[in-house]
N, CA, C and O atoms as CSV, one atom per row, in Angstrom:
chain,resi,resn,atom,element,x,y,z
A,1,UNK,N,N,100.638,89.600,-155.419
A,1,UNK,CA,C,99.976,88.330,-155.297
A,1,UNK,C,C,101.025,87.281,-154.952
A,1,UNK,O,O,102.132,87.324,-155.489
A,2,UNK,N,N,100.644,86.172,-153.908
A,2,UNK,CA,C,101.655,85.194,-153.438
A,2,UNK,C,C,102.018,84.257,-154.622
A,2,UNK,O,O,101.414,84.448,-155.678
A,3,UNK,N,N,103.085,83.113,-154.548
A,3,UNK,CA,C,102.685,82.833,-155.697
A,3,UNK,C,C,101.536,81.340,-155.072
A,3,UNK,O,O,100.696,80.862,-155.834
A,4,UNK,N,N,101.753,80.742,-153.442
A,4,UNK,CA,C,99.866,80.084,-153.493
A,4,UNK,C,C,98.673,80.513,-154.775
A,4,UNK,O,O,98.107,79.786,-155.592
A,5,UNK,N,N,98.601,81.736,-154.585
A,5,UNK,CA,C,97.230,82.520,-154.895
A,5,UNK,C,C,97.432,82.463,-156.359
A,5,UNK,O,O,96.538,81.967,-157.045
A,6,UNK,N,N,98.436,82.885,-156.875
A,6,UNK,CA,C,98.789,82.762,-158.496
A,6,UNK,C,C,98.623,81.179,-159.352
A,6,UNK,O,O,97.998,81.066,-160.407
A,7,UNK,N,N,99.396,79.913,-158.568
A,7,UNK,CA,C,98.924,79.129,-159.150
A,7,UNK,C,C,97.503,78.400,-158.977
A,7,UNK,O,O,97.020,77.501,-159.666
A,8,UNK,N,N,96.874,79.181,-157.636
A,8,UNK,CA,C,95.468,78.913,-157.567
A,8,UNK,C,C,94.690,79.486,-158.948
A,8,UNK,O,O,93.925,78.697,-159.503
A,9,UNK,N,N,94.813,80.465,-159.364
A,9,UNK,CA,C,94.276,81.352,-160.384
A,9,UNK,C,C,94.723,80.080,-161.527
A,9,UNK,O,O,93.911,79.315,-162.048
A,10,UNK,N,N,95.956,80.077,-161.719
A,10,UNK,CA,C,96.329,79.394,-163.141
A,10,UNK,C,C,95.108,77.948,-162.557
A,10,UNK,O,O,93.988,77.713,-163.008
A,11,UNK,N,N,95.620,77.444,-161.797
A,11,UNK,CA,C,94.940,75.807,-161.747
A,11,UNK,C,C,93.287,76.145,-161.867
A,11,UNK,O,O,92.692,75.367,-162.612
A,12,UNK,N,N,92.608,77.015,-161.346
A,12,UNK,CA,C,91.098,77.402,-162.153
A,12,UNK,C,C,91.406,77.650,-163.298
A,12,UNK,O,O,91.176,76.687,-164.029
A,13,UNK,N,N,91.919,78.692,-163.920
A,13,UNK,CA,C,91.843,78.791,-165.397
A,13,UNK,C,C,91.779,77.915,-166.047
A,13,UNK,O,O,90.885,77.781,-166.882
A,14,UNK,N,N,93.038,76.770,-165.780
A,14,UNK,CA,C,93.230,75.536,-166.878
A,14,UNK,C,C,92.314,75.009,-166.789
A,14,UNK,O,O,92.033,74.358,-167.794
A,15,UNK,N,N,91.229,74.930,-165.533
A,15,UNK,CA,C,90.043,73.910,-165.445
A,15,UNK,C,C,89.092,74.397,-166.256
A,15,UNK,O,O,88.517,73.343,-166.529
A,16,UNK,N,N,88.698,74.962,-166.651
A,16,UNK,CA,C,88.028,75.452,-168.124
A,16,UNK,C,C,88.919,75.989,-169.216
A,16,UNK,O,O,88.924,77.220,-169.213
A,17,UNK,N,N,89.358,75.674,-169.758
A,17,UNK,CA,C,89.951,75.749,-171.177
A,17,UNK,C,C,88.602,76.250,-171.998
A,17,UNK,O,O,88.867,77.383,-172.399
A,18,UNK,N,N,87.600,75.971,-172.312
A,18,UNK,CA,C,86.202,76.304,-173.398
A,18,UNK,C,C,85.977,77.699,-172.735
A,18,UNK,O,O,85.605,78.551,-173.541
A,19,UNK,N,N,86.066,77.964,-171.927
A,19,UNK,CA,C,85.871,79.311,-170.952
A,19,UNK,C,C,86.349,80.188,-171.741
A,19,UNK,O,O,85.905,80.869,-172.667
A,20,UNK,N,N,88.164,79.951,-170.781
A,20,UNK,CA,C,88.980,80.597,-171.194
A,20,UNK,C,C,89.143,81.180,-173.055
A,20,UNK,O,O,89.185,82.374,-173.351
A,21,UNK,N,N,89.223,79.850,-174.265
A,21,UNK,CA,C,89.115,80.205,-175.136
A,21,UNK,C,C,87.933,81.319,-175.648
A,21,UNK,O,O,88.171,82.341,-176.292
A,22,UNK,N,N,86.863,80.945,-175.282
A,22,UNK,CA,C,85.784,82.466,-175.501
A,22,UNK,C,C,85.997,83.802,-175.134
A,22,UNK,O,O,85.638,84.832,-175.705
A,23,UNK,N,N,86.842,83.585,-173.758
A,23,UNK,CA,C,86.539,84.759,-173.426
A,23,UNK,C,C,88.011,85.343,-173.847
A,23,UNK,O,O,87.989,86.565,-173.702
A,24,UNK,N,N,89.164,84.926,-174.276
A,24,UNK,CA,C,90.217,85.284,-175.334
A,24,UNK,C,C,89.838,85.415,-176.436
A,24,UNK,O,O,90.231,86.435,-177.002
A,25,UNK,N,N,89.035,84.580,-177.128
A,25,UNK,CA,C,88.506,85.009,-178.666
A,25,UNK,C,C,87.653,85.754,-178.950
A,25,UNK,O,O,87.725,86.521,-179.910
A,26,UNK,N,N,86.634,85.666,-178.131
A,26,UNK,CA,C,85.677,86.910,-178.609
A,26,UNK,C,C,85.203,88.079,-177.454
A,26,UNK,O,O,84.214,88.793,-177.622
A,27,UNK,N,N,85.964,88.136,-176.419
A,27,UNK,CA,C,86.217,89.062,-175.163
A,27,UNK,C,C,87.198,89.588,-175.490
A,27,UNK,O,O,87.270,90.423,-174.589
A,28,UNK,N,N,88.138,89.777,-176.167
A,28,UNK,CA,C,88.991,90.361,-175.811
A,28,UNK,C,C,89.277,92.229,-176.306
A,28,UNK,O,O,88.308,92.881,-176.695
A,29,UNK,N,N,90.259,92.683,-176.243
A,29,UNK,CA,C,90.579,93.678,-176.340
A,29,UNK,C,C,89.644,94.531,-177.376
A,29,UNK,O,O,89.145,95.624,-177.108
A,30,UNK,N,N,89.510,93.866,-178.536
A,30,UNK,CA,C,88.971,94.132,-179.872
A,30,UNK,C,C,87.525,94.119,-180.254
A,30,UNK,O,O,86.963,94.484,-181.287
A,31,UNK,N,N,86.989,93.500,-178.926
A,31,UNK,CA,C,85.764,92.748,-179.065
A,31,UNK,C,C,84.833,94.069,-179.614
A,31,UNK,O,O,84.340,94.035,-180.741
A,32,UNK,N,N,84.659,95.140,-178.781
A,32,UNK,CA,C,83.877,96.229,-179.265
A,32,UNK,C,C,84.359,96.849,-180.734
A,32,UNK,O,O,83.339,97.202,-181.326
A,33,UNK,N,N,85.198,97.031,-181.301
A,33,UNK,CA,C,85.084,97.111,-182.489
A,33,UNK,C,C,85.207,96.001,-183.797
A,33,UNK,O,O,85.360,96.211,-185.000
A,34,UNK,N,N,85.083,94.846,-183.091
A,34,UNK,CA,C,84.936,93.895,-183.671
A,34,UNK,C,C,83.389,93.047,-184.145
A,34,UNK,O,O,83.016,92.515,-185.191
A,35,UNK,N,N,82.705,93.268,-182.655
A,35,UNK,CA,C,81.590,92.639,-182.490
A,35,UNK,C,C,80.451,94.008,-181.752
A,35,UNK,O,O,79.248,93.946,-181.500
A,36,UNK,N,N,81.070,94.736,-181.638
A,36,UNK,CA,C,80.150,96.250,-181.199
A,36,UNK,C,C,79.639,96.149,-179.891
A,36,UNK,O,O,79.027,97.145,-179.507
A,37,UNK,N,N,79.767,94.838,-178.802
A,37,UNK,CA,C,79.036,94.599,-177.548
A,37,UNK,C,C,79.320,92.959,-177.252
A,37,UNK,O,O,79.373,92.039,-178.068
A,38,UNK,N,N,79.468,92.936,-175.921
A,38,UNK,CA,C,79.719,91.447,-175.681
A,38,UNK,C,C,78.375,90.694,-175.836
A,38,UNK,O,O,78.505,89.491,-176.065
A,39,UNK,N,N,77.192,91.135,-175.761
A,39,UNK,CA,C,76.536,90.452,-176.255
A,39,UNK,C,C,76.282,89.789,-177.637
A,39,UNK,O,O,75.788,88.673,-177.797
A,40,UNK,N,N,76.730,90.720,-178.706
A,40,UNK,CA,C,77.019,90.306,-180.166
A,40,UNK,C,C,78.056,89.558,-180.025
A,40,UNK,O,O,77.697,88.481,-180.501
A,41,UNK,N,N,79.216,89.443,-179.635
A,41,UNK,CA,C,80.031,88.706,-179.303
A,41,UNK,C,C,79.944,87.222,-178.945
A,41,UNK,O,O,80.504,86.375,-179.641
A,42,UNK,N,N,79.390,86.981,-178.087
A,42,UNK,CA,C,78.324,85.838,-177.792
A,42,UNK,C,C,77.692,85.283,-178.510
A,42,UNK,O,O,77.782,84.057,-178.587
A,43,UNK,N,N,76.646,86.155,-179.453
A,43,UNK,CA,C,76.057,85.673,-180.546
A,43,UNK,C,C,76.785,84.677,-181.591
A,43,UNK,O,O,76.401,83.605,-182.057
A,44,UNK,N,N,78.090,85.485,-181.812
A,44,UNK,CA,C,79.331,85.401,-183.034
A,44,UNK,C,C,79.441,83.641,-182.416
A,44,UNK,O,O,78.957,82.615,-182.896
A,45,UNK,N,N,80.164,83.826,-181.354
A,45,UNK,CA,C,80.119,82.682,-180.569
A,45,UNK,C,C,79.518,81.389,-181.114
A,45,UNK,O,O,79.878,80.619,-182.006
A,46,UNK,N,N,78.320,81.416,-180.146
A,46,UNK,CA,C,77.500,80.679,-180.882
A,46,UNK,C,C,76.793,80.498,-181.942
A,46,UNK,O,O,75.671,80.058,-181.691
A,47,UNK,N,N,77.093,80.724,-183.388
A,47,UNK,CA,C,76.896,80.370,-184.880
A,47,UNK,C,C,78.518,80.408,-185.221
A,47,UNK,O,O,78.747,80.015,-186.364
A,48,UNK,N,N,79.682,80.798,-184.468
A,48,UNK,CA,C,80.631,80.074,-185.084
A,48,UNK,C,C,81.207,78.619,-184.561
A,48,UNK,O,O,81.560,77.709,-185.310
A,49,UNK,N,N,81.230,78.589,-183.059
A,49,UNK,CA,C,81.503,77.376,-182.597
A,49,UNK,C,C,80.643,75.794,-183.136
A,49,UNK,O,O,79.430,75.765,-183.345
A,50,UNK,N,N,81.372,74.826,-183.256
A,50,UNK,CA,C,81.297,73.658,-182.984
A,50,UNK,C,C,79.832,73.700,-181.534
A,50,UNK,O,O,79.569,74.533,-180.667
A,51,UNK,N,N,79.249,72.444,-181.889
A,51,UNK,CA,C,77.893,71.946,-180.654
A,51,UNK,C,C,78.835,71.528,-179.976
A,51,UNK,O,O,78.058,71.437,-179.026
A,52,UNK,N,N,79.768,71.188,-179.559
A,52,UNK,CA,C,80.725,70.065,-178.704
A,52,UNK,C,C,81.177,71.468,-178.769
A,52,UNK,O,O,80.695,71.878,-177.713
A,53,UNK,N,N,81.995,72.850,-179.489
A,53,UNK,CA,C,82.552,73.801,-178.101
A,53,UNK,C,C,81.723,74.519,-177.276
A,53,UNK,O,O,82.127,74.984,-176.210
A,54,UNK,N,N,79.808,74.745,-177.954
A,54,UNK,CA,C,79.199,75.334,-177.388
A,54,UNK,C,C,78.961,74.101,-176.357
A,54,UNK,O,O,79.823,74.220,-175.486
A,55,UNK,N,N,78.485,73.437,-176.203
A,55,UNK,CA,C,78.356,71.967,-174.640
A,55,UNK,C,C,79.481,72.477,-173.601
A,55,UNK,O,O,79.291,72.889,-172.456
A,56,UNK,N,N,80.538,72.362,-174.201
A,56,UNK,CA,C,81.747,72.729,-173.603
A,56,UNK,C,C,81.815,73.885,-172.248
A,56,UNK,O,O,82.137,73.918,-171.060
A,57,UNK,N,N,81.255,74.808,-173.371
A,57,UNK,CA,C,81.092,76.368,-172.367
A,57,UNK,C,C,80.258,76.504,-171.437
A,57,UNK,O,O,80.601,76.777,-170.287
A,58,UNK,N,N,78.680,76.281,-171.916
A,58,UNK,CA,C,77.639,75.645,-171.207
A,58,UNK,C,C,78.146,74.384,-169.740
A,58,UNK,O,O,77.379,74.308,-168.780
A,59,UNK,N,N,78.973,73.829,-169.754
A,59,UNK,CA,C,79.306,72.689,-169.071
A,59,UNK,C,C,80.257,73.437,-168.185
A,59,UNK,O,O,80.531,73.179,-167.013
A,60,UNK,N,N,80.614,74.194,-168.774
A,60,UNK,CA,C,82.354,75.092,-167.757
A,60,UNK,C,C,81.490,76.498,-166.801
A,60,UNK,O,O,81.806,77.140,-165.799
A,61,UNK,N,N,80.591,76.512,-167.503
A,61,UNK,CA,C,79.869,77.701,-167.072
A,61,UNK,C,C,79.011,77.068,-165.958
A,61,UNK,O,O,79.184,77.666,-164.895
A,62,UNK,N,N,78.247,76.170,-165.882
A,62,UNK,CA,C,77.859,75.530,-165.044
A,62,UNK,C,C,78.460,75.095,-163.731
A,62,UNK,O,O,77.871,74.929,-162.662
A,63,UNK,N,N,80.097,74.899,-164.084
A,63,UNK,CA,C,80.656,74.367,-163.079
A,63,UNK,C,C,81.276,75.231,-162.598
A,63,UNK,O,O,82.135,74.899,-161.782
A,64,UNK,N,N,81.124,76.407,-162.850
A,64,UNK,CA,C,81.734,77.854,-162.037
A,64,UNK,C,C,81.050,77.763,-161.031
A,64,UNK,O,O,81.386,77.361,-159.917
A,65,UNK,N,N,79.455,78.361,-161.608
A,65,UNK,CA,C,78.762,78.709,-160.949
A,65,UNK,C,C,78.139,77.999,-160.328
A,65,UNK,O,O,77.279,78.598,-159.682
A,66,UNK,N,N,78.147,76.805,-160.175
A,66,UNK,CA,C,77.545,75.777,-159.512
A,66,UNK,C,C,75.984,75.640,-159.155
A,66,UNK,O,O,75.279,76.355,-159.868
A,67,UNK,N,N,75.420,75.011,-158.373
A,67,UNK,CA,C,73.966,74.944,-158.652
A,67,UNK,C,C,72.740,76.431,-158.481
A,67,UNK,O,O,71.547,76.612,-158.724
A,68,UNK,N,N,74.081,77.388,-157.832
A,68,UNK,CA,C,73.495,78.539,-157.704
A,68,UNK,C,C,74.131,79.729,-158.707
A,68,UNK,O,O,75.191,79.559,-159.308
A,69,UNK,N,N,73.364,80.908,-158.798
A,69,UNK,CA,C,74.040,81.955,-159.590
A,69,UNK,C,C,75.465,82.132,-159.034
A,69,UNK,O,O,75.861,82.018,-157.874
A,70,UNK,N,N,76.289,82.512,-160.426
A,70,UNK,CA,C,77.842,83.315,-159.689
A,70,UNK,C,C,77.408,84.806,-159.451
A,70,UNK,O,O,76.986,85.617,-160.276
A,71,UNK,N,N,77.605,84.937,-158.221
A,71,UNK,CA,C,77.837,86.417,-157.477
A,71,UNK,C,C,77.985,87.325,-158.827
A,71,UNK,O,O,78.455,86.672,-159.759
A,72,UNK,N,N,77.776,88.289,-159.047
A,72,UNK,CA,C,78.360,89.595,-160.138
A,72,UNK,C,C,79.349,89.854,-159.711
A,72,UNK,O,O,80.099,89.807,-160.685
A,73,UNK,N,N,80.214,90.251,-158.427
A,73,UNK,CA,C,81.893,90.588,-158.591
A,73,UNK,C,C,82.791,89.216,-158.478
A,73,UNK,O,O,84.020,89.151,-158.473
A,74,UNK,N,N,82.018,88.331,-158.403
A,74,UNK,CA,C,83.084,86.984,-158.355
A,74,UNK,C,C,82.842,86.690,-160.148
A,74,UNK,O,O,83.628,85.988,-160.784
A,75,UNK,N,N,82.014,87.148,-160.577
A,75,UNK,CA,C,82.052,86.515,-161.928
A,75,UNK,C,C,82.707,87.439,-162.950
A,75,UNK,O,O,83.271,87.183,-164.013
A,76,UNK,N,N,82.409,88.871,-162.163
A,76,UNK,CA,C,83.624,89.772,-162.950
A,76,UNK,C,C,85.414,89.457,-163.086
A,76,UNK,O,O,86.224,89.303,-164.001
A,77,UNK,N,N,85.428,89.474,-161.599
A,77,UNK,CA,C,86.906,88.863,-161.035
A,77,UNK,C,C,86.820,87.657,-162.236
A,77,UNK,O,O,86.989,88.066,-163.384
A,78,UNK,N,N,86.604,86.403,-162.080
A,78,UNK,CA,C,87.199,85.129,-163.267
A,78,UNK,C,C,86.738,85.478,-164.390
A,78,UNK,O,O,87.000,84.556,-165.163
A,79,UNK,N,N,85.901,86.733,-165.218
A,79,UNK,CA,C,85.908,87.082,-166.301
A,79,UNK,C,C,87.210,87.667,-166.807
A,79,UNK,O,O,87.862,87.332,-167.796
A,80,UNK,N,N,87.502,88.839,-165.702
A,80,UNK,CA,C,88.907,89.496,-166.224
A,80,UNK,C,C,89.890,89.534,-165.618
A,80,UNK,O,O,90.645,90.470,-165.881
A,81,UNK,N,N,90.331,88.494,-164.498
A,81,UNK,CA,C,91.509,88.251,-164.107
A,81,UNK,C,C,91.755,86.942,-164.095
A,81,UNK,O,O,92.914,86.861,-164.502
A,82,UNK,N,N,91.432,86.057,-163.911
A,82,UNK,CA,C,91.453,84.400,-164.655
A,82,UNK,C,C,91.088,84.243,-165.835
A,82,UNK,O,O,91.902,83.423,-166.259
A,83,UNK,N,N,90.480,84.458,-166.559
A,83,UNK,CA,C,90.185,84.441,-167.924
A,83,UNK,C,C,90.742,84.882,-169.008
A,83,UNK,O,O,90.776,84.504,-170.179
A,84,UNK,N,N,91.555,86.519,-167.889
A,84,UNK,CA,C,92.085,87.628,-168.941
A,84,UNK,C,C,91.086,87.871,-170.139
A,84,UNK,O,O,91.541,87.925,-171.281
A,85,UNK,N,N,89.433,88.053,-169.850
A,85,UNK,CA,C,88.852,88.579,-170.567
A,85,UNK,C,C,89.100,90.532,-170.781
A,85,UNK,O,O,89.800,91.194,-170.015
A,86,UNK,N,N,88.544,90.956,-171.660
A,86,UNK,CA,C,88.843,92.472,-171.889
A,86,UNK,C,C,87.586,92.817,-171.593
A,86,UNK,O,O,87.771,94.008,-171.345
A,87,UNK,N,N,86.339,92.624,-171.424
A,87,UNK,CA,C,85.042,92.760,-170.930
A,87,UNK,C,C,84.843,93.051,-169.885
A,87,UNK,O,O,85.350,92.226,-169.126
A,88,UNK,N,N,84.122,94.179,-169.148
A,88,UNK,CA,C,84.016,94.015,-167.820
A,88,UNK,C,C,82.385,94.162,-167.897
A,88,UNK,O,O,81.924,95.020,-168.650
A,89,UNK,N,N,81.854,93.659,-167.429
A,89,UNK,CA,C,80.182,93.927,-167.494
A,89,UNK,C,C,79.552,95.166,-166.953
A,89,UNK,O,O,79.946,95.272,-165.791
A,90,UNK,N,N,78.607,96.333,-167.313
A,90,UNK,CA,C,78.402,97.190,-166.257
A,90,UNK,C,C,77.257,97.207,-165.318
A,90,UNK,O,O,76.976,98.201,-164.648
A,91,UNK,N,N,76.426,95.795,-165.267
A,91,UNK,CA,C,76.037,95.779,-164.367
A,91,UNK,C,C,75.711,94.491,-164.097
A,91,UNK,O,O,75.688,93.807,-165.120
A,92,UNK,N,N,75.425,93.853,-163.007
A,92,UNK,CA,C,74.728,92.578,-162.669
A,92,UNK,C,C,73.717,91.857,-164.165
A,92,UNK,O,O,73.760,90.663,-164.461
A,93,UNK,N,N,73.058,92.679,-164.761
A,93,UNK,CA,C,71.810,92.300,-165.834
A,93,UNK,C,C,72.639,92.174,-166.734
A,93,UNK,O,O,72.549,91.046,-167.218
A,94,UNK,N,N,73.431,92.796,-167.215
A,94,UNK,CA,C,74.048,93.040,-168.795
A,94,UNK,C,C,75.237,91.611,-168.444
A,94,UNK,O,O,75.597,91.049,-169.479
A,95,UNK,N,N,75.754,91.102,-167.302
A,95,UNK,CA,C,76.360,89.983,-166.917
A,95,UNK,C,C,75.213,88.387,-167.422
A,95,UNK,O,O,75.487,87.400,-168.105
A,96,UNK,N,N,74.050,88.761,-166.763
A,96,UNK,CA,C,73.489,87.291,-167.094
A,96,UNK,C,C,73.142,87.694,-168.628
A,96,UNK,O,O,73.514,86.888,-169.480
A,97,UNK,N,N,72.627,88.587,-168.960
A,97,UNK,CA,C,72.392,88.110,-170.387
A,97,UNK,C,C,73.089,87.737,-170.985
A,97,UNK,O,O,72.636,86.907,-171.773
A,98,UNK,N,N,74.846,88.054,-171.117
A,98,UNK,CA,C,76.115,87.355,-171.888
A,98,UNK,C,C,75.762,85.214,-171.298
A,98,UNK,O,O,75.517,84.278,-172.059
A,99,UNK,N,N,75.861,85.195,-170.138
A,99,UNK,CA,C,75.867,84.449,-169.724
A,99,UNK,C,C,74.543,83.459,-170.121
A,99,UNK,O,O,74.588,82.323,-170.593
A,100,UNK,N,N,73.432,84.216,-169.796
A,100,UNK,CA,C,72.273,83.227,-170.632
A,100,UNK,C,C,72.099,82.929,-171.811
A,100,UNK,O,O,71.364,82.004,-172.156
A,101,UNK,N,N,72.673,83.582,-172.515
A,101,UNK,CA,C,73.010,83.726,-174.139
A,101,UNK,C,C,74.634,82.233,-174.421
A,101,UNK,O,O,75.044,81.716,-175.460
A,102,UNK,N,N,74.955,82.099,-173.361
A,102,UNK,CA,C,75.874,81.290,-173.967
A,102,UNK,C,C,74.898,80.018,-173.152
A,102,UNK,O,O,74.054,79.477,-173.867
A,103,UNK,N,N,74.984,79.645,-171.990
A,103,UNK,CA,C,73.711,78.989,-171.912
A,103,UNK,C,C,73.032,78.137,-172.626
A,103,UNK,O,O,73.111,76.909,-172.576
A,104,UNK,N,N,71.937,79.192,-173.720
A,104,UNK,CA,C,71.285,78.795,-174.181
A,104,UNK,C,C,71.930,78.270,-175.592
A,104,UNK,O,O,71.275,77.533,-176.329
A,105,UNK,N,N,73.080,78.642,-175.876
A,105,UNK,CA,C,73.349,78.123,-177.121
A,105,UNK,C,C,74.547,76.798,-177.255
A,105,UNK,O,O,75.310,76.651,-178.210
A,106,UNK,N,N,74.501,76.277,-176.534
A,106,UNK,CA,C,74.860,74.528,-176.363
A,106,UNK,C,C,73.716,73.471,-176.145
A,106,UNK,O,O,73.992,72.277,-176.031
């Protein structure tokens, strides 16, 4: 990777920080024996976060994806290579439900 392309990656990442923190805290490596599924994970999420970190995510998530859905391999890609989430989704469906699930809980 050039390093253009590298601090492109870092300068998205930093632009969600609420992102990033979720998907390090409850995506990560551990998540399945921690939380048994990223969807429980999510859950955890939202009944442990702050309304102002769930707004947060909801608000960062929005501005990924902008007024339309994020693609499934563009949203994989900034799940686990900008995000450095440990999650990879296995399909398009099992992607929006993490995603509508955080969504709905801000």
């Amino acid at each position: 990777m050039t390093k253009s392309r590298d601090r492109h990656g870092e300068a998205r990442r930093n632009r969600y920080p609420a992102l990033k923190a979720f998907a390090r805290g409850y995506l990560h490596e551990d998540y399945l024996q921690e939380h048994g599924s990223a969807k429980a994970a999510a859950l955890a999420f939202c009944a442990d976060a702050s309304l102002e970190e769930r707004r947060q995510v909801k608000r960062e998530l929005l501005a990924v994806s902008g007024e339309a859905q994020l693609p499934y391999h563009d949203a994989v890609k900034f799940f686990t290579h900008e995000l450095k989430s440990a999650w990879q989704p296995a399909s398009p469906a099992e992607l929006e439900e993490l995603l509508k699930i955080l969504r709905n809980c801000g």
